[in-house]
C-alpha positions as CSV (number, residue, x, y, z in Angstrom):
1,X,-70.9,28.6,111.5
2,X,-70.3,31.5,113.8
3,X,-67.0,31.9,115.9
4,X,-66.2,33.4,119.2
5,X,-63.5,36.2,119.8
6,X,-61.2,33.5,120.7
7,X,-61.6,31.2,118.4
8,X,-62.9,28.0,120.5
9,X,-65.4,26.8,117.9
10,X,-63.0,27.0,115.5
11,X,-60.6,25.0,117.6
12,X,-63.4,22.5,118.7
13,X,-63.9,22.4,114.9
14,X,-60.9,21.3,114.2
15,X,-60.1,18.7,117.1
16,X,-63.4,17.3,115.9
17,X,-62.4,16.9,112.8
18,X,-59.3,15.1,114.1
19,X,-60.7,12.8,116.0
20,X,-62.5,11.6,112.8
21,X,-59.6,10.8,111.2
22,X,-58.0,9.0,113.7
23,X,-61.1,6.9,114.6
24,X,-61.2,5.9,110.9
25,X,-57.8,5.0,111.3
26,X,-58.3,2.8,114.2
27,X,-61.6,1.3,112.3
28,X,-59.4,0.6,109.4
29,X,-56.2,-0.9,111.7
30,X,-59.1,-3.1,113.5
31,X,-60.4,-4.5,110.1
32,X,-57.1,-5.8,108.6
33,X,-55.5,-9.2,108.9
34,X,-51.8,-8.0,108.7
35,X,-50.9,-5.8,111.2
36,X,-47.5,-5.1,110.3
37,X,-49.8,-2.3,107.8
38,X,-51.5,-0.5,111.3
39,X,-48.1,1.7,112.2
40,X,-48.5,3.4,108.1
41,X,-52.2,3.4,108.8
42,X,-51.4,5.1,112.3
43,X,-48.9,7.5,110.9
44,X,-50.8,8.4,108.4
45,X,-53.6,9.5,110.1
46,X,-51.2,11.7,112.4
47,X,-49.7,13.1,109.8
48,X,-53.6,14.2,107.6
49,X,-54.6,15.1,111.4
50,X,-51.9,17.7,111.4
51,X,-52.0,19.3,107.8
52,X,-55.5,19.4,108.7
53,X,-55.3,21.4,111.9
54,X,-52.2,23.3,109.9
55,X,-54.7,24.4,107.3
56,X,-57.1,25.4,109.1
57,X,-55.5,27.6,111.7
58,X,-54.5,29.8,109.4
């Protein structure tokens, strides 16, 4: 994939990964039956959303 001078793709890229993750989260906190598990799920996904976007920035 090609990028601009400023980056955007890359950073569209990114977010669009990030959004993945998070609606797999929220697919996964829908499924369960106890949902004293959805905040880890949650915070997990937040936390793999910003390595992610950490990793790739640089």
């Amino acid at each position: 994939m090609a990028f601009g001078r400023d980056g955007s793709e890359l950073e569209i890229s990114i977010l669009d990964m990030q959004v993945r993750l998070m609606e797999k989260a929220l697919e996964q906190i829908a499924r369960i039956r106890d949902v004293s598990k959805a905040p880890e799920i949650a915070k997990k996904a937040l936390l793999d959303a910003k390595e992610l976007g950490k990793r790739l920035e640089q």
